[in-house]
C-alpha positions as CSV (number, residue, x, y, z in Angstrom):
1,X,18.3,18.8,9.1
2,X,15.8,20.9,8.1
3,X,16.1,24.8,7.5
4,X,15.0,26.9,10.8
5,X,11.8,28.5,10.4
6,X,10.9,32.0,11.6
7,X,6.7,31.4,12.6
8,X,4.8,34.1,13.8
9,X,1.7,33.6,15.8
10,X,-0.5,36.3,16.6
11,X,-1.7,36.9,20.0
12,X,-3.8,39.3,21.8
13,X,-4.4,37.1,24.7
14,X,-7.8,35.4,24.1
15,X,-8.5,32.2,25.0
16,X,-7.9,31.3,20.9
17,X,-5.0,33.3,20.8
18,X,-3.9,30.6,22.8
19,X,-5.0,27.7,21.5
20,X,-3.1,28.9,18.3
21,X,0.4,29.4,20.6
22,X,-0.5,25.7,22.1
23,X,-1.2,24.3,18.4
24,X,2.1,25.8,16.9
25,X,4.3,24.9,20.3
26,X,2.5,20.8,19.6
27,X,2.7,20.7,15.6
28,X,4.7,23.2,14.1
29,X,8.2,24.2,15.7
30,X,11.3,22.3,15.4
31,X,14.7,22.9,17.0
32,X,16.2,25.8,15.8
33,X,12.9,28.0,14.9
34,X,12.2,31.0,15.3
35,X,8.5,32.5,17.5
36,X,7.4,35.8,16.9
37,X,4.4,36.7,19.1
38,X,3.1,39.5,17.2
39,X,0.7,41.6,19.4
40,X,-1.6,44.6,17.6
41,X,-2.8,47.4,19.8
42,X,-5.7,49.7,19.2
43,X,-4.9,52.4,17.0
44,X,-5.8,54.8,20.3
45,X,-3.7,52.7,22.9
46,X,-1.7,55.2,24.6
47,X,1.8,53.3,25.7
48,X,5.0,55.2,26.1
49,X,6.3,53.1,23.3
50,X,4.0,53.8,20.6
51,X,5.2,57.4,19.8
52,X,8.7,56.0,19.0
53,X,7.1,52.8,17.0
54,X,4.1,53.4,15.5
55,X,4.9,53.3,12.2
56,X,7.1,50.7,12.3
57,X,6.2,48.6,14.9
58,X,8.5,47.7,18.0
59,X,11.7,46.5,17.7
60,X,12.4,42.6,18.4
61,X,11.6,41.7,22.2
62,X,13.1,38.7,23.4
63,X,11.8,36.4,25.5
64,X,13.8,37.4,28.7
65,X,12.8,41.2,28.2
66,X,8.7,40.2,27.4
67,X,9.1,38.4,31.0
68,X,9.9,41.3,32.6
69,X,6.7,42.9,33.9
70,X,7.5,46.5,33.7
71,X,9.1,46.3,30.7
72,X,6.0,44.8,29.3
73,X,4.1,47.4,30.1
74,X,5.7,49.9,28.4
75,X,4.2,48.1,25.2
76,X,0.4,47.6,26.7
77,X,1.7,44.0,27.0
78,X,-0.5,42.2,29.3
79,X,1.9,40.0,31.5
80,X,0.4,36.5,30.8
81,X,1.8,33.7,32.9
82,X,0.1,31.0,30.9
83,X,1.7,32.4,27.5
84,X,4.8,33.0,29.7
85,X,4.9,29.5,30.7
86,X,4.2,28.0,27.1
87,X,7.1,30.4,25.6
88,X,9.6,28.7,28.3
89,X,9.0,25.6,28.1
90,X,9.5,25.4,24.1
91,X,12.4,28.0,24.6
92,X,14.0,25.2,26.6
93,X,12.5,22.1,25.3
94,X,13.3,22.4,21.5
95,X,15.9,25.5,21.4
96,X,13.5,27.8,19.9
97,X,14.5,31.1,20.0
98,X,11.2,33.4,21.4
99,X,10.6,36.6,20.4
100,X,7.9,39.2,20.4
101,X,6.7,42.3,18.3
102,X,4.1,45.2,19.3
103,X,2.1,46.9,16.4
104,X,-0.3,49.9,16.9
105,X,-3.4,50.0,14.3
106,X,-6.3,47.8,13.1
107,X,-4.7,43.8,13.2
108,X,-5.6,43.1,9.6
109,X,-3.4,46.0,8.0
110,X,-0.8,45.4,11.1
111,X,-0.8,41.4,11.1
112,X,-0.2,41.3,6.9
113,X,2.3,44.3,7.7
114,X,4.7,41.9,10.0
115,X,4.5,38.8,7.3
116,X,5.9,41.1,5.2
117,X,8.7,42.7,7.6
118,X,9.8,39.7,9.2
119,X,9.7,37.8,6.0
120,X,7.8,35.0,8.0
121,X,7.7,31.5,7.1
122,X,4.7,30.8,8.6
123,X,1.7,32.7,10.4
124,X,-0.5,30.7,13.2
125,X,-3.7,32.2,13.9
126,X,-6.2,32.2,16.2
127,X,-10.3,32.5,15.3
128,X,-13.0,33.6,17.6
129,X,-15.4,32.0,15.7
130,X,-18.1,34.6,15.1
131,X,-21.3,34.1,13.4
132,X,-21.9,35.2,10.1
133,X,-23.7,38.3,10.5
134,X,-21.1,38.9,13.1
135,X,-18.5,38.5,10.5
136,X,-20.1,40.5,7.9
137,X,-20.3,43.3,10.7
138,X,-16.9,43.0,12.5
139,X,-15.2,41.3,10.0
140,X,-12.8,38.0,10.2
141,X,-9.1,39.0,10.9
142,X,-8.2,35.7,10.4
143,X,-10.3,35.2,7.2
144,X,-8.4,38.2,6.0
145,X,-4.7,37.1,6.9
146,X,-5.5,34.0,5.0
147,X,-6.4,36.0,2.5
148,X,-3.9,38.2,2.0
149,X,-0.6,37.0,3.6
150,X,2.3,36.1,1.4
151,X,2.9,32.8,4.0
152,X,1.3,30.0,4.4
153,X,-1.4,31.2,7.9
154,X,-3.7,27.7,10.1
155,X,-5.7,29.3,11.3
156,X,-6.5,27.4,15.0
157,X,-10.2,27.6,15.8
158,X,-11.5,27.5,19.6
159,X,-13.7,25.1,21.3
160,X,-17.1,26.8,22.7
161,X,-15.0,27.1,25.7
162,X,-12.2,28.8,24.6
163,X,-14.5,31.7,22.7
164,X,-13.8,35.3,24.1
């Protein structure tokens, strides 16, 4: 039997930021792993939460607290009952154990700060797909994690539906 895994996919609720929790749930986990959503607010998002955290990041949510709406709130989570549904289902299917993890800051600094911190085995991605003047401009969070990151990071591209 293989050694449990600890993934962490990073979500922020897009349409590709799902596609890259669908991909990982399909391809990657086995029994036993470990799911970190990791979520990055903006550096000015005002949550009750981020005074205590924001260097650090939140502590570990699991799955049965990130279900609870209020409680998600108090992070700027957005209650999703698509990623919800998706985070059951494998919870239950395959024994994964589900948790999440709130930053504050700009995702490229925040997303290579949480490979680090939860020593991840494994970082799933998802990419809007911009343009490349767009990408020059804005710049590519996921071309950056690739980049950088100390784990191996897919990096889950959307259809021209899923593009937000």
């Amino acid at each position: 039997m293989a050694k449990a895994r600890t993934v962490g996919i990073g979500m922020d609720y897009s349409a590709t930021s799902k596609a890259a929790l669908r991909w990982a749930v399909d391809n990657l986990i086995d029994g036993g792993d470990c799911i970190i959503l990791i979520h990055v607010e903006p550096p000015k998002a005002d949550h009750t939460r981020k005074q205590l955290f924001e260097d650090t990041g939140s502590p570990l949510i699991p799955l049965e607290e990130f279900k609870v709406i209020n409680f998600s709130k108090q992070y700027g989570l957005k209650n999703d009952p698509e990623v919800i549904d998706i985070l059951d289902k494998v919870s239950r299917s395959k024994g994964a154990k589900v948790l999440a993890k709130v930053y504050w800051g700009d995702p490229r600094d925040k997303l290579l700060d949480a490979v680090e911190q939860l020593k991840l085995d494994s970082f799933v991605v998802g990419s809007r797909g911009l343009g490349p003047i767009k990408r020059v401009l804005l710049g590519s969070v996921s071309n950056y994690v690739v980049t950088n990151a100390s784990c191996p990071v897919t990096v889950v591209k959307g259809t021209q539906q899923s593009k937000s």
